[in-house]
Backbone as JSON, one array per atom type, in Angstrom:
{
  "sequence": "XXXXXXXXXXXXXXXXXXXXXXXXXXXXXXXXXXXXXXXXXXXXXXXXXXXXXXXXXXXXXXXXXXXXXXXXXXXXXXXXXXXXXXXXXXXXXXXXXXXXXXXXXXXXXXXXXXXXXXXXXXXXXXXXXXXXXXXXXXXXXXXXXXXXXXXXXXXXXXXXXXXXXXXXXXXXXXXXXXXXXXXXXXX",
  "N": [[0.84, -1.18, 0.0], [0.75, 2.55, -1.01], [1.11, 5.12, 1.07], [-0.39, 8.42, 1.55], [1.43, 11.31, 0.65], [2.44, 13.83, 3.09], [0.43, 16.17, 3.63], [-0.9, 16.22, 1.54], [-4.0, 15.16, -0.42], [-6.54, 13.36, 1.17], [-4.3, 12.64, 3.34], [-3.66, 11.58, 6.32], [-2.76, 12.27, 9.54], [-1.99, 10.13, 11.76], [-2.16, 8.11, 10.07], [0.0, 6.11, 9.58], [0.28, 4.82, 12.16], [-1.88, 3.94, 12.84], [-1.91, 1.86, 10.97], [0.22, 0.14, 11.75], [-1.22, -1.1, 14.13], [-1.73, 0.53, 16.28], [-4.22, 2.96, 17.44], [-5.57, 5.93, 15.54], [-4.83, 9.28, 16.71], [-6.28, 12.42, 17.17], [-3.77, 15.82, 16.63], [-2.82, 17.22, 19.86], [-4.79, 19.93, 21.58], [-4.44, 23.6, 21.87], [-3.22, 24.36, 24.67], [-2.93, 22.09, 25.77], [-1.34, 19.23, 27.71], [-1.21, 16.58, 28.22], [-3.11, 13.23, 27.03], [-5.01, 12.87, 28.84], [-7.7, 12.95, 30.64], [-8.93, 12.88, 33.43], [-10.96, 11.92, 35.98], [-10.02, 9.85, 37.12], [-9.39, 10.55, 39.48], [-7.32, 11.21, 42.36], [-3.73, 10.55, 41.77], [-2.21, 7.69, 42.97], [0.13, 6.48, 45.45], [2.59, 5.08, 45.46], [5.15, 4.88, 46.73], [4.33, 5.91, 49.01], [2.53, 3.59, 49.81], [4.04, 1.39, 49.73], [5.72, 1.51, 51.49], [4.16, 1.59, 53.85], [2.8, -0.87, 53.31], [5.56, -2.58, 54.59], [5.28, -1.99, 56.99], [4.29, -3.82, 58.04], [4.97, -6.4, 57.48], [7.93, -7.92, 56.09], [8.49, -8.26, 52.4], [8.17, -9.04, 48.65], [8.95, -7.8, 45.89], [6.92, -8.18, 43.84], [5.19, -9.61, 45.32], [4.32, -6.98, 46.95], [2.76, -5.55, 44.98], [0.33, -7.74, 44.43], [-0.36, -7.43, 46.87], [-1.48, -4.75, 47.1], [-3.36, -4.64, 45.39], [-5.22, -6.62, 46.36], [-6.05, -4.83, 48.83], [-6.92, -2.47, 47.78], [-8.52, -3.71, 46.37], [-9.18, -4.5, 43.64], [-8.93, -1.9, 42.38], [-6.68, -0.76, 42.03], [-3.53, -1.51, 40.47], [-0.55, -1.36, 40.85], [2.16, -1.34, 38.33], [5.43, -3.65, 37.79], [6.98, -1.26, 36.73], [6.43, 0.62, 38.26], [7.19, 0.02, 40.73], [9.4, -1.2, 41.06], [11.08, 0.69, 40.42], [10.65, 2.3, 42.77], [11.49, 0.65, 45.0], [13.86, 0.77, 44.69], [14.64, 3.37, 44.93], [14.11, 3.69, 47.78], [15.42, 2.02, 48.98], [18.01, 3.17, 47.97], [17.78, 5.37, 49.31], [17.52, 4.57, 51.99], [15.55, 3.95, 53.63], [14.56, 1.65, 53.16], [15.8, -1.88, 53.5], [16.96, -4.86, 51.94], [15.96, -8.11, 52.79], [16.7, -11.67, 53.86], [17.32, -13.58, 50.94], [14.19, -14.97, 49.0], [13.32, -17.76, 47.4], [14.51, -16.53, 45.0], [13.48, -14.49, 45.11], [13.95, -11.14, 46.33], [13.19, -9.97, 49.01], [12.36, -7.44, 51.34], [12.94, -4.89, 53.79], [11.43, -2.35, 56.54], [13.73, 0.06, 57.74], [15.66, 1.0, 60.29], [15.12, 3.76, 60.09], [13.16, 4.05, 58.18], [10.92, 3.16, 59.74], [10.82, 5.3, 61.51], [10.09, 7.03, 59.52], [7.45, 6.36, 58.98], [5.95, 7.22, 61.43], [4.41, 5.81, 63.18], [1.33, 5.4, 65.19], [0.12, 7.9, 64.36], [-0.16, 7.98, 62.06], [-0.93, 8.7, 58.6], [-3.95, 7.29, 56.66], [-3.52, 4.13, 54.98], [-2.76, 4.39, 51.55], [-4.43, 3.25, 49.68], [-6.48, 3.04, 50.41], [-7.99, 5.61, 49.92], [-9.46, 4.73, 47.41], [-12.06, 3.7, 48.08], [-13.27, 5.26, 49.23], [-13.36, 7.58, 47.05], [-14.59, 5.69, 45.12], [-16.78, 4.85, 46.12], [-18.77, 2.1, 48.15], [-20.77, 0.53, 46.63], [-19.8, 1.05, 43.84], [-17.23, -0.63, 44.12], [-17.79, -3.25, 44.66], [-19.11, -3.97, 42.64], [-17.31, -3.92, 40.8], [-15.78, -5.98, 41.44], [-17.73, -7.92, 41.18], [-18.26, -7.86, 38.04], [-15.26, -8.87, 37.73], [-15.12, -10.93, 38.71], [-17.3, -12.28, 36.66], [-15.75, -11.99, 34.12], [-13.6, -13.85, 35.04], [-15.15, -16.02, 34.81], [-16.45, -16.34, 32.19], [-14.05, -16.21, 30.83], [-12.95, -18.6, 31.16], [-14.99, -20.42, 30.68], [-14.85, -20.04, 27.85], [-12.14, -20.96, 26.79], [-12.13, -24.12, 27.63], [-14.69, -25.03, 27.28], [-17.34, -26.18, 25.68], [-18.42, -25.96, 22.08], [-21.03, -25.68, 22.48], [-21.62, -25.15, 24.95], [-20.06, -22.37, 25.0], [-22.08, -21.08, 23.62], [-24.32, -20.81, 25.13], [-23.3, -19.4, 27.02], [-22.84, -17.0, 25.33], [-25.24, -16.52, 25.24], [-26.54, -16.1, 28.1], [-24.72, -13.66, 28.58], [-25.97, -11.79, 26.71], [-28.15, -11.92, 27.85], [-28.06, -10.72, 30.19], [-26.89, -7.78, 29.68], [-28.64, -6.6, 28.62], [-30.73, -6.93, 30.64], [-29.19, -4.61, 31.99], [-29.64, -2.63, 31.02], [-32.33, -2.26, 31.37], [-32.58, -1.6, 34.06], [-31.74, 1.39, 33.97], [-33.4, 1.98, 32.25], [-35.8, 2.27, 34.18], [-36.2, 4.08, 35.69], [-35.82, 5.76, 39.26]],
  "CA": [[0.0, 0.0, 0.0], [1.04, 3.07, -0.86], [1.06, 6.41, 1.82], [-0.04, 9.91, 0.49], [2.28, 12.53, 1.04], [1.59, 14.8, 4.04], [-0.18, 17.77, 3.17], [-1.79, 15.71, 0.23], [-5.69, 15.16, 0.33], [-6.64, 11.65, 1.4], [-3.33, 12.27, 4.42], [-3.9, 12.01, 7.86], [-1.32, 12.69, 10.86], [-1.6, 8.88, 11.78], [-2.34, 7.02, 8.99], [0.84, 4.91, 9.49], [0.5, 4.7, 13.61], [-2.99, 2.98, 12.72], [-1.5, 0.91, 10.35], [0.93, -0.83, 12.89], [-2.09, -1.49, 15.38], [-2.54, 1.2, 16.95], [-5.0, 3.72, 17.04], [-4.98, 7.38, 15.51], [-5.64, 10.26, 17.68], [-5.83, 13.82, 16.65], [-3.23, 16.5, 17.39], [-3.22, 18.17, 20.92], [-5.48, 21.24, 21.48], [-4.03, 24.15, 22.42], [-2.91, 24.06, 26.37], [-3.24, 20.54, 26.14], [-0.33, 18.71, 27.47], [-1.69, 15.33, 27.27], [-4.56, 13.14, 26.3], [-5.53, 12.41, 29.78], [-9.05, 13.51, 30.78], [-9.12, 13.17, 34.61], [-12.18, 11.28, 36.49], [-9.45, 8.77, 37.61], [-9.15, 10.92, 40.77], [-5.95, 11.03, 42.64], [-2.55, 9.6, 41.89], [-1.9, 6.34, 43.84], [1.24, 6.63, 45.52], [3.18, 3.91, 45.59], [6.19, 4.91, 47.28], [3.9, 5.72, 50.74], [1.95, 2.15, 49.99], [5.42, 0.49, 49.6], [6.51, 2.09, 53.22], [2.81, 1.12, 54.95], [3.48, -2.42, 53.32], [6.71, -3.02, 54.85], [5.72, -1.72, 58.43], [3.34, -5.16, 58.59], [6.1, -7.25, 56.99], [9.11, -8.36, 54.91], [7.74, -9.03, 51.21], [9.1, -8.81, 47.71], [8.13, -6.67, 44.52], [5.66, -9.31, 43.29], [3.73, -9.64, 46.32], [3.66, -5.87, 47.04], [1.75, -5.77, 43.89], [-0.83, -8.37, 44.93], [-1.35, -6.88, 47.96], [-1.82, -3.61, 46.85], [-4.67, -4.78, 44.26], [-6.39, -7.04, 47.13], [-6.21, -3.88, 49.53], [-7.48, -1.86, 46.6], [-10.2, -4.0, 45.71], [-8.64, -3.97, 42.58], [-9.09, -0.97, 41.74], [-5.03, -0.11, 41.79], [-2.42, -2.38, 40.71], [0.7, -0.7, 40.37], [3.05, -2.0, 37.56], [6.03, -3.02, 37.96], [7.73, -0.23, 36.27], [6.46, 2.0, 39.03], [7.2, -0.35, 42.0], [11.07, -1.83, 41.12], [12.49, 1.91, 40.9], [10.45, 2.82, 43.28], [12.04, -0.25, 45.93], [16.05, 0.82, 44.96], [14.91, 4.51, 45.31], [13.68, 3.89, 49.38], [16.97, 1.29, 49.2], [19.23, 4.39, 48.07], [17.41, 6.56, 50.59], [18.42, 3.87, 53.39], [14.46, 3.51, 54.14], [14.54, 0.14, 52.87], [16.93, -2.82, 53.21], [17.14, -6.12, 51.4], [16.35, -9.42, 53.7], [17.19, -12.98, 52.93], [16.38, -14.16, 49.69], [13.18, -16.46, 49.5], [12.75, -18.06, 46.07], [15.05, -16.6, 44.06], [13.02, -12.99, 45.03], [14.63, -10.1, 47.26], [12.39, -9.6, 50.32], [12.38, -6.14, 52.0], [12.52, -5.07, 55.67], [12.02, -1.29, 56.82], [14.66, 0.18, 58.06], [14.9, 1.93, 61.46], [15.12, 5.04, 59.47], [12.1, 4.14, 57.34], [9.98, 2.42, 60.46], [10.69, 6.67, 62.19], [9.19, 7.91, 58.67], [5.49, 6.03, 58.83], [4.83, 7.95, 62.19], [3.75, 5.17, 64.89], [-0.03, 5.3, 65.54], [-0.3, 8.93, 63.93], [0.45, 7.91, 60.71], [-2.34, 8.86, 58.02], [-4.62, 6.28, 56.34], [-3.15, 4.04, 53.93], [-3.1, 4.93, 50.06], [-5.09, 2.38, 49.29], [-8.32, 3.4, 51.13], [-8.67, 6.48, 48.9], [-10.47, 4.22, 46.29], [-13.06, 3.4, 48.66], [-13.46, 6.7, 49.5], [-13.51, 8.17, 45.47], [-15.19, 5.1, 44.11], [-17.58, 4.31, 47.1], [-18.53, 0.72, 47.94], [-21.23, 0.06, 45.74], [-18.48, 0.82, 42.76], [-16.08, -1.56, 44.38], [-18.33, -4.43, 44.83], [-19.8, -4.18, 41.12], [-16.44, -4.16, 39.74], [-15.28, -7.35, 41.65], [-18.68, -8.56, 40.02], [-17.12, -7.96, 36.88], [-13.89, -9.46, 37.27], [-15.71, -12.89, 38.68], [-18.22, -13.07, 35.57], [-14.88, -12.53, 33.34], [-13.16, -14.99, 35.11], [-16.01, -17.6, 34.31], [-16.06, -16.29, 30.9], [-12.2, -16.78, 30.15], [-13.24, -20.13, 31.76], [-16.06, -21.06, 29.33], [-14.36, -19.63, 26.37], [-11.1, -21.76, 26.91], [-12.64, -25.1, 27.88], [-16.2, -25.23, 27.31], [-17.78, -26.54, 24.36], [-19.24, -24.91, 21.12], [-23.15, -25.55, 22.94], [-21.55, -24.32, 26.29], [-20.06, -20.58, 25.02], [-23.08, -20.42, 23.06], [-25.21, -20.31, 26.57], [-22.79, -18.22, 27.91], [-23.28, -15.22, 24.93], [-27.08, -15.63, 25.45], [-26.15, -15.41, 29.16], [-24.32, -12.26, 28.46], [-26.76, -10.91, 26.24], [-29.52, -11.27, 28.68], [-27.33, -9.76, 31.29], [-26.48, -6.81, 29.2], [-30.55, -6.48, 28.35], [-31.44, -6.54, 32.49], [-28.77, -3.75, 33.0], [-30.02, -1.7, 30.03], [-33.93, -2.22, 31.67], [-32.27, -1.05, 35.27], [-31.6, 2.34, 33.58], [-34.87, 2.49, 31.92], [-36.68, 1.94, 35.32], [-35.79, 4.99, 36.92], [-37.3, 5.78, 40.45]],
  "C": [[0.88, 1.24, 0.0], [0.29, 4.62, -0.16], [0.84, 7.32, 1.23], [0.59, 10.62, 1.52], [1.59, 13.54, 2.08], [1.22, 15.89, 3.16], [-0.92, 17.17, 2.09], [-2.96, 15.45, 0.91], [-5.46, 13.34, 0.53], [-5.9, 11.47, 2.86], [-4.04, 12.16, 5.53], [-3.14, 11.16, 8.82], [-1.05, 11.1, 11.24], [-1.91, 7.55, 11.29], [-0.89, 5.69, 9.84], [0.95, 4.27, 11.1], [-0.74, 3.71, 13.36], [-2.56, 1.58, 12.25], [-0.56, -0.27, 10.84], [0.28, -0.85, 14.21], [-2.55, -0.26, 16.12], [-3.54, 2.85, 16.46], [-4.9, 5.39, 16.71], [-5.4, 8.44, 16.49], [-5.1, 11.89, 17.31], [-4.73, 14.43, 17.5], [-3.74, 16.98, 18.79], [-3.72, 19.24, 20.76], [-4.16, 22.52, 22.01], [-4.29, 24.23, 23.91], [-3.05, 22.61, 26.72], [-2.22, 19.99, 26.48], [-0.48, 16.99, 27.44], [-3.0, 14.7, 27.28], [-5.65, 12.65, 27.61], [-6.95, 13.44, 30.38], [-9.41, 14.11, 32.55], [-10.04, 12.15, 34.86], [-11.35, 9.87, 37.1], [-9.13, 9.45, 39.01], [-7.76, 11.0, 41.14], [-4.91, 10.23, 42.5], [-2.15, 8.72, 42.76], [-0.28, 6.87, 44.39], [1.93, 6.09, 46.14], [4.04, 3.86, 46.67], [5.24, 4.7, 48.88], [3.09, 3.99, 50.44], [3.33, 1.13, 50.5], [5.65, 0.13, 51.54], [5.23, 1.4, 54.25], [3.0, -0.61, 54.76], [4.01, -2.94, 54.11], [6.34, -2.55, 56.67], [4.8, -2.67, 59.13], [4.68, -6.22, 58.91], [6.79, -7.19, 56.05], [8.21, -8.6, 53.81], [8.69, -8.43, 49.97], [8.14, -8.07, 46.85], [6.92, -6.94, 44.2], [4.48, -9.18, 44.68], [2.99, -8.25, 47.27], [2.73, -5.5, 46.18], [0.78, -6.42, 44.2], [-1.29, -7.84, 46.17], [-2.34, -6.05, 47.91], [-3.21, -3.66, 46.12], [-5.45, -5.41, 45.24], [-7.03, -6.25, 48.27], [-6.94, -3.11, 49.06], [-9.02, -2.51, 46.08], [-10.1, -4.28, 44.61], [-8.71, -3.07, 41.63], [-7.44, -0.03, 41.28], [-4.18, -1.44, 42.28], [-1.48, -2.04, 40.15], [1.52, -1.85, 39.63], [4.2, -1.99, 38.38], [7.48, -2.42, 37.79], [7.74, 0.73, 36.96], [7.12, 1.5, 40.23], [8.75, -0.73, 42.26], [11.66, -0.39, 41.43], [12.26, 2.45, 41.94], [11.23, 1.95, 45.03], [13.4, 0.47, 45.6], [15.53, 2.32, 44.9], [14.6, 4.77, 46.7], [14.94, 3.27, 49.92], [17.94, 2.33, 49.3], [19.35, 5.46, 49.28], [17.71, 5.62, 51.87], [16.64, 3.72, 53.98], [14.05, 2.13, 54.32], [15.74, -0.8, 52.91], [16.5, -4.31, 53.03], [17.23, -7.25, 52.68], [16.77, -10.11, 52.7], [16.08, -13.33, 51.42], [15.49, -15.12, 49.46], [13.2, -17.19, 47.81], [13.45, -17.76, 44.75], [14.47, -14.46, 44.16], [13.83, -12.2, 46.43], [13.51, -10.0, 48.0], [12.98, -7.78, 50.33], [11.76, -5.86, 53.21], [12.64, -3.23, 55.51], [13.15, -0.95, 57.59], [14.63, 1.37, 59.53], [14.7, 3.34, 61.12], [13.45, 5.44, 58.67], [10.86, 3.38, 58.47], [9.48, 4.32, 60.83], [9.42, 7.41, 61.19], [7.64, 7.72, 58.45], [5.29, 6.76, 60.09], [4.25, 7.12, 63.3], [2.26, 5.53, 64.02], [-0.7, 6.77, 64.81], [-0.18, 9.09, 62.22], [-1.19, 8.13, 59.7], [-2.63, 7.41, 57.12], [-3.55, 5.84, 54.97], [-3.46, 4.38, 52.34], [-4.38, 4.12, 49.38], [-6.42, 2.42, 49.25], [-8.68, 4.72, 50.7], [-10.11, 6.43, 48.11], [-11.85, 4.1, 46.81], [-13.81, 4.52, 48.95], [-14.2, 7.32, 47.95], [-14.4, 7.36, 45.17], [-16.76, 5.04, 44.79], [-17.85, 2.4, 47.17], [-19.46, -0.02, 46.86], [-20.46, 0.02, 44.52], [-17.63, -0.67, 42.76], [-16.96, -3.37, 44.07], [-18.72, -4.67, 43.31], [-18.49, -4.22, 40.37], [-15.63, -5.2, 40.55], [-16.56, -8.02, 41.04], [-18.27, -9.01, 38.55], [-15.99, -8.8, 36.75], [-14.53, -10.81, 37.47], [-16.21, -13.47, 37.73], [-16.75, -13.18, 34.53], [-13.96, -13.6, 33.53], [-13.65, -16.38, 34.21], [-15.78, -17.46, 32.79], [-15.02, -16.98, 30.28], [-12.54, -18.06, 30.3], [-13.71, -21.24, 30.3], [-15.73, -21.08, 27.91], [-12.89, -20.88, 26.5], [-11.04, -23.54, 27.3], [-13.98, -25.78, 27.64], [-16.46, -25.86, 25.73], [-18.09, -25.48, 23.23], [-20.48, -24.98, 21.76], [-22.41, -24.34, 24.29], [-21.34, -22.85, 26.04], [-21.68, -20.61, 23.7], [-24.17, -19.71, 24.08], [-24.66, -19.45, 27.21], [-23.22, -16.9, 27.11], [-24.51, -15.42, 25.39], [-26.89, -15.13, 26.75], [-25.85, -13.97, 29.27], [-25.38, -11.14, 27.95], [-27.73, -10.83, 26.98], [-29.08, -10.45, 29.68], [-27.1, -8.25, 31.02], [-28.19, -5.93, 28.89], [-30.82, -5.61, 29.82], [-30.76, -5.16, 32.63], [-29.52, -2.22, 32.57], [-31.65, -1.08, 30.78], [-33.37, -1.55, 32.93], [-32.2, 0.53, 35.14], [-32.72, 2.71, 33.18], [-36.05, 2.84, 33.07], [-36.1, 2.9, 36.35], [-36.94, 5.54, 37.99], [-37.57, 7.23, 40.21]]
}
């Protein structure tokens, strides 16, 4: 296939960004610096989760991550691209220090430096309990709903028969029907 020339008719800015999967998206507006909208509420912040973590127990990268999402509700599960630099930047700061190795994974212990910085008994609420706060609980509970029916899904789709995911779309589709009628049925 051939590309038209920018500025030619037919062009557009990401013709070729589409074309290797992903999707186009117009230039930025003016004052725009990026494409982020908001309604995700406050920035999670790992580093204080990390520190509240560690003043239960020892744990490693991996299972700060799972915590964090079962604390969360899963509504926040830090990558981790945010959580590794964010462990050797509390390490550099001397907040954190490396226990024994379990598994082949680095553990982490606070450090009496980093036990002083959570504060004892005056310490504010963990990061975590924001969501609950922002989302409320009816949110939370309807989107562990969600993740259980996709569980089954993935389930049905990966094991199930051709009759079985057929009961599951009608399933879906009647499910998707009821929520549609819940909206219609306003008090």
């Amino acid at each position: 296939m051939r590309w038209p020339e920018p500025g030619s008719p037919g062009h557009h800015p990401g013709d070729r960004l589409f074309a290797f999967g992903q999707a186009w998206q117009p230039p930025l507006g003016p004052g725009q610096l990026s494409r982020h909208r908001g309604g995700r509420g406050r920035r999670a912040n790992v580093r204080e989760a990390i520190l509240t973590l560690l003043t239960e127990r020892s744990m490693h990268g991996y299972e700060m991550i799972q915590e964090i999402e079962r604390r969360s509700r899963g509504t926040w599960r830090p990558s981790p691209g945010s959580v590794y630099p964010t462990l050797q930047l509390l390490e550099d700061e001397g907040l954190i220090a490396p226990a024994a190795a379990e598994g082949g994974r680095k553990r982490y212990n606070l450090t009496e430096s980093g036990q002083a910085s959570q504060g004892g008994d005056d310490a504010a609420r963990a990061p975590w309990e924001q969501f609950s706060e922002e989302y409320g609980e009816s949110v939370l509970d309807t989107r562990a709903a969600i993740h259980g029916v996709m569980q089954a899904v993935g389930e049905v789709m990966r094991v199930g028969s051709e009759g079985q995911r057929a009961q599951a779309n009608q399933v879906l589709e009647q499910a998707r029907r009821q929520l549609y009628r819940i909206l219609a049925d306003r008090e």
